[in-house]
N, C-alpha and C positions, 0 to 999 in steps of 0.2 A: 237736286240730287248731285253728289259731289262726283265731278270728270277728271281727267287729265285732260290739260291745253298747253300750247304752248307759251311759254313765258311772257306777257303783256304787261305793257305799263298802266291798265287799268288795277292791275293788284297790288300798286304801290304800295298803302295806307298799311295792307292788311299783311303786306311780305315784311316791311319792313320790321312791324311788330313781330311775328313771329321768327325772324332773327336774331331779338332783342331777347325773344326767350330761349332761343338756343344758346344765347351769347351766355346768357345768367346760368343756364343749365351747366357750362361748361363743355357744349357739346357743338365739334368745331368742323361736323364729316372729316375727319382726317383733319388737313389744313386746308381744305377747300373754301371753310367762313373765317376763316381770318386772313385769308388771300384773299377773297372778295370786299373783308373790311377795310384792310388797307389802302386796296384800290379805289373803292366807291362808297366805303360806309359815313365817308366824311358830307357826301353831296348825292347820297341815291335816295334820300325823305324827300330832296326837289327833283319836278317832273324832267329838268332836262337832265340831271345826275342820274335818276332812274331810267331813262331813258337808254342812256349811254353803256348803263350795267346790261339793260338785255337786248338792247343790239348785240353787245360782247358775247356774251353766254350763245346768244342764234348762233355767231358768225363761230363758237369753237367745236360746231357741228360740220362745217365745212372741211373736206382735206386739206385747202390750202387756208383756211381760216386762221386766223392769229389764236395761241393760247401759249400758255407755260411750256417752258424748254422741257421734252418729255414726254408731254400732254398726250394723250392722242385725240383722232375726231369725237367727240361725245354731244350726244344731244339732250338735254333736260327736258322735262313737262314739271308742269306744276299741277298738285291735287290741289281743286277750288272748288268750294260750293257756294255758290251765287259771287258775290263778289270776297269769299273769305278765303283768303291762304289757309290750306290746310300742312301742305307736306310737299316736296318735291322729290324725284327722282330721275338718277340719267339714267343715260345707256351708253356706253363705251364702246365704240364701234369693231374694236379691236383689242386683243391682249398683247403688254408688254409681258415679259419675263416676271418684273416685280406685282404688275396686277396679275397676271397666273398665280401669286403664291398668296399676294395679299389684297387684292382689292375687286380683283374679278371686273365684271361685265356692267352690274347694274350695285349703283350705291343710290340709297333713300332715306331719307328722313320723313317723319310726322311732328311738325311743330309740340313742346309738351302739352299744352292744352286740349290738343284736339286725340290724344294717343288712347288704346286701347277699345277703338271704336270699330276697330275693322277698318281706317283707313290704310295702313301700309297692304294688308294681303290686297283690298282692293287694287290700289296704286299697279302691285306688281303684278297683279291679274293683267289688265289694263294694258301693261308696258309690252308685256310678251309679245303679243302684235306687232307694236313697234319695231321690237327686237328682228321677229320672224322678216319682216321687210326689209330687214338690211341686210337680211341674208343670214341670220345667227338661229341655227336652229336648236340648239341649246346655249345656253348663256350658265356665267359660272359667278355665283354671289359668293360674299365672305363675310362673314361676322366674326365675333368675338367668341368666343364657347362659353364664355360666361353669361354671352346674351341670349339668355332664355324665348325673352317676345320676339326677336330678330328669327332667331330658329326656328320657333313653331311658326315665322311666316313664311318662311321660306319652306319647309315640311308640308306647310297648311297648300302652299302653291306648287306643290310635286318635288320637291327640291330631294336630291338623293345626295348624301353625303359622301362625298370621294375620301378625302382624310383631312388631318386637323395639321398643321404645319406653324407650330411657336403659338401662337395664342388665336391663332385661327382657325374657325371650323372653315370649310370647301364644300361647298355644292354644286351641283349640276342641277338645272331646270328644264328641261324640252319647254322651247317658245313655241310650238307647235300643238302642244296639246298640254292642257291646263286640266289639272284634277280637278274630279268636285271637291267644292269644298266639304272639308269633314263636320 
C-alpha cells in the first residue's frame, strides 16, 4: 500500500527514474528539478551521489539547515509503494511574500506514470498531519487555473479557494480536519 516516508537512499533506482520522466515531461516543480539536476543529476544514479542529494534535501528541513538564498525550512516525503517512487511532496514551513501569492505551503508532484490513480489527493491527505505538527493549522497550495487535476485535488482535500492572483488559483486547506473524500 503506497505511504509517505521520508526521503531514503533505498529509492534510488526508482527516483531517479521517475525524474527522468518529469525531465521528458518538461515538468521542473517550479525550478526545483533543474536546481537539483544541476547540483546532483550528474552523480545521484551512484549510491554515494544519492546519498549526498538526501542528506541535502533532510538537512533543508532544519532552521539553520543549508538551502538556496531565500529558501525557507521545508521538509519533503516521498509517496512509495514497496520500493517504487511514486511522487513526492513538501511542506514549507513558513510563507515568504512571494510563496503567499505564488507557491504557498505545500507543492507536490506524481511522477507521469503513476498519475490519475488517486496518488496526489492521497499524498496530501497524508501531508496535513505533518503540516498540523509544525504547527500550520491551515496551509495555503497554489496551482495553475488551468490545472484542472491539481484543483480537484486540492477541492477533493477541503481546499477553499481565496482568489486567483496572474495565473494562480489560491487555496486554503485546514491541516486539521480533512474532508471525506467526495
Amino acid at each position: 500500500m503506497p505511504r509517505l516516508v521520508a526521503p531514503d537512499t533505498r529509492f534510488r533506482h526508482s527516483f531517479v527514474e521517475a525524474m527522468g520522466e518529469f525531465a521528458a515531461e518538461g515538468e521542473f516543480f517550479g525550478d526545483t528539478l533543474r536546481r537539483e539536476l544541476a547540483l546532483y543529476g550528474d552523480d545521484w544514479h551512484t549510491p554515494s551521489g544519492f546519498a549526498r542529494y538526501v542528506a541535502a534535501i533532510g538537512n533543508e528541513s532544519r532552521e539553520e539547515g543549508v538551502r538556496p538564498e531565500g529558501f525557507v525550512p521545508a521538509t519533503w516525503y516521498w509517496y512509495v509503494d514497496g520500493p517504487t517512487f511514486l511522487g513526492r511532496i513538501q511542506i514549507r514551513h513558513r510563507l515568504t511574500p512571494l510563496l503567499r501569492d505564488y507557491g504557498g505551503h505545500v507543492g507536490y508532484g506524481v511522477r507521469p506514470t503513476a498519475r490519475r490513480l488517486g496518488h496526489a489527493r492521497a499524498m496530501l491527505r497524508e501531508v496535513l498531519s505533518y503540516a498540523q505538527a509544525l504547527g500550520l493549522d491551515e496551509v495555503l497550495l497554489t496551482c495553475e487555473v488551468t490545472n484542472t487535476g491539481s484543483r480537484k485535488v486540492i477541492e477533493g482535500c477541503g481546499g477553499v479557494l481565496e482568489d486567483v492572483r496572474g495565473s494562480k488559483a489560491r487555496y486554503w486547506v485546514s491541516a486539521g480536519r480533512i474532508q471525506a473524500e467526495v
